[in-house]
Every structure is written in structure tokens, then in C-alpha cells.
C-alpha positions in Angstrom: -12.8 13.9 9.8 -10.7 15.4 12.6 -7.9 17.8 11.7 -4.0 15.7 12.9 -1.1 17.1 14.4 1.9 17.6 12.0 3.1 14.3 14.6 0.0 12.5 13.7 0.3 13.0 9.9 4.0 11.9 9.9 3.0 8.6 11.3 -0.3 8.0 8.8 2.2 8.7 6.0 4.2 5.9 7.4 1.6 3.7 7.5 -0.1 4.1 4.1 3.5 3.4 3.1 3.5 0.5 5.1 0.0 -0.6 5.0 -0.1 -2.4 8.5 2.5 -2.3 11.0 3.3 -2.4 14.4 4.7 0.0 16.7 8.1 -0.8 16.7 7.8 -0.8 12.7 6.9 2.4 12.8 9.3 3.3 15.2 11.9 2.2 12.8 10.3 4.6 9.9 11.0 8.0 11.3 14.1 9.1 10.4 14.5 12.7 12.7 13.7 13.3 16.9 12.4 9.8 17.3 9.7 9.5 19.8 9.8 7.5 22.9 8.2 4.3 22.3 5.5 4.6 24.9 4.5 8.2 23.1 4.6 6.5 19.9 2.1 4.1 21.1 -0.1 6.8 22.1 0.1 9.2 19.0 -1.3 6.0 17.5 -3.9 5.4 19.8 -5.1 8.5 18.8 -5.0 8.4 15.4 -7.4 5.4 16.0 -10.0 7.2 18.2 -9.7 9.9 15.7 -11.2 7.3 13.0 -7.6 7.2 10.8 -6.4 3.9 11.8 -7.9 0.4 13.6 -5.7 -2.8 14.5 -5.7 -6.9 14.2 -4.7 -8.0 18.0 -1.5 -10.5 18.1 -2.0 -11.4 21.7 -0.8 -8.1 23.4 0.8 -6.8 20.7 -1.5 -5.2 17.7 -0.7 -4.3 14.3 -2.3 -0.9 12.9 -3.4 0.0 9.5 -4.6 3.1 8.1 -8.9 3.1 7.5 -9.0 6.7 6.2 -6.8 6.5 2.3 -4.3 8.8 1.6 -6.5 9.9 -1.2 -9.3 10.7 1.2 -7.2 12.6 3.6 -5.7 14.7 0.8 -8.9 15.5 -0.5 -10.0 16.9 3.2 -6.8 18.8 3.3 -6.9 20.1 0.1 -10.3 21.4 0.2 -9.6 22.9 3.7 -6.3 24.5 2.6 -8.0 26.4 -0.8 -10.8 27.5 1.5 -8.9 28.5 4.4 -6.0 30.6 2.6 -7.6 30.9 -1.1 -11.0 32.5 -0.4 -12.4 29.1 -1.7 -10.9 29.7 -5.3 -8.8 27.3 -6.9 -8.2 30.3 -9.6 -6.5 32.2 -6.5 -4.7 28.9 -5.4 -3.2 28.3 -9.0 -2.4 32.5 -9.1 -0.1 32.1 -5.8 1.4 29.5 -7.1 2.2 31.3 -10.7 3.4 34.3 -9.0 5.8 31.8 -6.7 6.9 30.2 -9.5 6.1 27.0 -8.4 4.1 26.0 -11.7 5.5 26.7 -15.3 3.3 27.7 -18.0 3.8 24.5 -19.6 2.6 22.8 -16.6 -0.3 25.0 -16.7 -1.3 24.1 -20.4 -1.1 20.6 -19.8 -3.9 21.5 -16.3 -5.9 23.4 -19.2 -5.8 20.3 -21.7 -7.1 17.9 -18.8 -9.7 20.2 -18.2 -10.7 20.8 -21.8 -10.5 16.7 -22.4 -12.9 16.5 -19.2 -15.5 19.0 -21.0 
């Protein structure tokens, strides 16, 4: 699976939000800097010979939907991030984010009680 731009991961979250949609639909989605519609078309050309998205033709017009699931794609990204910045340790990744004080230690109890149910 090919990494995205942050342009080409704004428009898949669109459309796993959408589930199928056409340009213009998508268009409509993005809320800041919209793109021309011409480079919108192309971003998601892209993300289809990338392998993230294929299309149902309407004539000349075609509809896209995502074929890579947000689950999928997070699970790429996720496992990239924690070996990229974490040394491959989700023990490091769940330090940082302690020390940030972006997780409580209740929040971190409940993480040990899945794990614990899981064993």
C-alpha cells in the first residue's frame, strides 16, 4: 500500500464518509482552500492508480468509492507511525503519550483490563 499525500488522505476520509461519490460531491465536502475541480479530478485519479479507490462509469461521469477501508489504512499508518518515531515499541508510543498528557491513568487501566480480558 502506497504512502498519500496529506491532499490524498483528506479526500479518502471524505469518501469512506460518503461511501461512493462523484467529483463534484466531494468537491462540496471540503470545507478549507478548495481545489480546482480539474485538480480534484486528478488527486482522485490517483488515489485510484494508487489501489485506494475504483469507480462505476455513468456515461462520462463516474462515481468513486473507496476499495482500501478506513480500518485497513489505519492499521498501515499506525504500524508505520510506532515504527517510524517509536523504535517499533508501542510501550514507547503509550510513554510519549503519558508524558504529553494525552492519556489519563484511568484511560490507561481500562487499555490494561482489555488486555488482561484478551489473555
Amino acid at each position: 500500500m502506497q504512502k498519500l499525500t496529506n491532499k490524498e488522505e483528506e479526500i479518502m476520509h471524505i469518501l469512506w464518509k460518503l461511501k461512493k461519490a462523484f467529483v463534484k460531491e466531494i468537491l462540496a465536502e471540503i470545507t478549507e482552500e478548495q481545489p480546482h475541480y480539474n485538480t480534484l479530478s486528478t488527486i482522485v485519479r490517483n488515489l485510484e492508480e494508487k489501489g485506494f479507490v475504483a469507480h462505476n462509469a455513468f456515461g462520462n461521469t463516474h462515481q468513486y468509492f473507496p476499495i482500501v477501508s478506513l480500518e485497513a489504512y489505519r492499521k498501515r499508518f499506525m504500524n508505520t507511525a510506532i515504527e517510524n518515531y517509536f523504535d517499533s515499541s508501542y510501550k514507547n508510543m503509550v510513554t510519549h503519550f503519558a508524558k504529553e498528557e494525552k492519556i489519563s491513568a484511568a484511560e490507561l487501566r481500562e487499555i490494561l483490563a482489555l488486555i488482561e480480558q484478551k489473555q
